[in-house]
C-alpha positions in Angstrom: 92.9 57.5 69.4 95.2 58.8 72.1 93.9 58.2 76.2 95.7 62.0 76.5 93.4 64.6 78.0 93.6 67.8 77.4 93.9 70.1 80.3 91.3 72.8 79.1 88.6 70.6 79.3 86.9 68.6 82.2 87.8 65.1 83.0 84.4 63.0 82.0 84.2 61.5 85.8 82.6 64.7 87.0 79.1 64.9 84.8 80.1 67.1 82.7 80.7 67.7 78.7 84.0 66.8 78.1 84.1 69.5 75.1 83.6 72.5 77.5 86.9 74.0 77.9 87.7 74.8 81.5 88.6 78.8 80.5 84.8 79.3 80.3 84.0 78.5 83.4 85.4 80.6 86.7 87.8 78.5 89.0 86.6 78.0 92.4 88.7 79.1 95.5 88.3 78.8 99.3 88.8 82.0 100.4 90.4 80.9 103.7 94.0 83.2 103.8 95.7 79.9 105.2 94.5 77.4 102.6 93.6 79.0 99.3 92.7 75.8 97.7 91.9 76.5 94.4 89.8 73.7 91.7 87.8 73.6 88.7 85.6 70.5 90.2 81.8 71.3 91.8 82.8 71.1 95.0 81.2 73.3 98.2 83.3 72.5 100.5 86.7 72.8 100.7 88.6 69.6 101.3 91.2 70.8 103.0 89.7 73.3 105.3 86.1 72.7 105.2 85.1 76.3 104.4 82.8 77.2 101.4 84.2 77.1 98.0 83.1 79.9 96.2 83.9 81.0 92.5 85.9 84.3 91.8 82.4 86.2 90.9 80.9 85.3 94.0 84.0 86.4 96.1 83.8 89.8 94.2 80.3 90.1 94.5 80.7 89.4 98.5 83.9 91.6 98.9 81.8 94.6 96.9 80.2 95.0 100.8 84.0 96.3 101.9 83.5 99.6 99.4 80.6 101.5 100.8 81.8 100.2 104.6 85.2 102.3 104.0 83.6 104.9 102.5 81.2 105.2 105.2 84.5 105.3 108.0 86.4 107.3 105.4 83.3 110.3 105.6 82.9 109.8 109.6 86.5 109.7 110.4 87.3 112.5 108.1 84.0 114.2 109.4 84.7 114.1 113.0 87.8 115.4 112.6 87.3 118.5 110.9 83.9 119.1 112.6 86.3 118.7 116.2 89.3 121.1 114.6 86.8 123.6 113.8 85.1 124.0 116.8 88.3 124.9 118.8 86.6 127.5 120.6 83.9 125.4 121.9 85.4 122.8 123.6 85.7 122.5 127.1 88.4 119.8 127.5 92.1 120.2 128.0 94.8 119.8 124.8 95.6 116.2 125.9 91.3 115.4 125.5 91.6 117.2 122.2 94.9 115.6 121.1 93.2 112.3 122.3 89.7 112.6 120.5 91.6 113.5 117.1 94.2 110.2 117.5 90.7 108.0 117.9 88.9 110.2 115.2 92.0 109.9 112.5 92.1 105.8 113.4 88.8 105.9 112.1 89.9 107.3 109.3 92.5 105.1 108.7 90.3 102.5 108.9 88.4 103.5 106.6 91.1 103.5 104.0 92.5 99.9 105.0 88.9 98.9 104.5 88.2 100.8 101.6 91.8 99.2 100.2 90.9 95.4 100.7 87.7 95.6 99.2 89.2 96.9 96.2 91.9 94.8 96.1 89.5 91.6 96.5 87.0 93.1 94.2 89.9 93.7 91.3 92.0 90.6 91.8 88.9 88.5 93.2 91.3 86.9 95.9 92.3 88.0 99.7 95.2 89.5 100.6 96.5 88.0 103.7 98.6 91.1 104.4 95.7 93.9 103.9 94.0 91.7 106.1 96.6 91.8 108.9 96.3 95.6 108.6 92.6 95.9 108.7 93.0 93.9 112.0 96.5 96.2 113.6 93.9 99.0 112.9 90.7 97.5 115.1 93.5 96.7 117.6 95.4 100.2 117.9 91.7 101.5 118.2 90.9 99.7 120.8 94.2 99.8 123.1 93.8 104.2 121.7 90.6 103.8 123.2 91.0 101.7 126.3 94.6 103.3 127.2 93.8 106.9 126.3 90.7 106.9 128.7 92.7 105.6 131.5 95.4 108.3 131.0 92.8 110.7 130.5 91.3 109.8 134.3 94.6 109.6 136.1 95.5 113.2 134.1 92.4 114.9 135.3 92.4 113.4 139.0 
């Protein structure tokens, strides 16, 4: 009898049956972009980084949150701006206040889709993407400095 084990199935030190091949059971993966430790052993932690482990399902199931959440900025952004480009006539501000409350309105937007994007993406692959990450926080930045900039230009225009 050969001391070989074979790599689909779990080593006997870990309390489980050593017939259960390791392509039934989903590999667990900290979900930490700058670790992404990846094992087959019940662990809950990762070693590494000290996170939670979780299995690909869970991930999925957690990242599943990200779809309605873009949707939801996809229909406001999207909203707001053709509620505000149809009701030229009625507003009372200037074209830079206009130009302005369309930049926030179609960051909103584009929030939405960045949003909408990575929830996908973790919910298909079951994995972040470090990079649609990145994105999703150049987006909640650019909104902010839109925000914070724009307002200030807006005062020092109207004074």
């Amino acid at each position: 009898m050969s001391n070989q084990s074979n790599p689909n199935e779990f080593p006997a030190s870990h309390g489980t049956e050593t017939t259960s091949p390791r392509y039934l059971t989903a590999p667990k993966i900290c979900h930490n972009p700058n670790c992404s430790f990846q094992t087959h052993e019940p662990l809950h932690r990762c070693p590494k980084c000290g996170r939670p482990i979780w299995t690909t399902n869970q991930f999925r199931l957690i990242s599943s949150v990200l779809i309605p959440c873009g949707l939801f900025f996809c229909a406001l952004g999207g909203g707001l701006i053709y509620i505000v480009a149809r009701a030229d006539s009625t507003f009372k501000g200037g074209e830079a206040m206009s130009i302005f409350i369309l930049g926030i309105f179609g960051v909103i937007l584009a929030l939405g889709l960045v949003v909408l994007v990575t929830g996908l993406w973790q919910v298909i692959f079951g994995r972040v993407n470090r990079r649609l990450i990145y994105i999703l926080l150049t987006f909640l930045l650019v909104l902010l400095i839109i925000v914070g900039v724009g307002r200030l230009i807006l005062e020092l225009l109207v004074s």
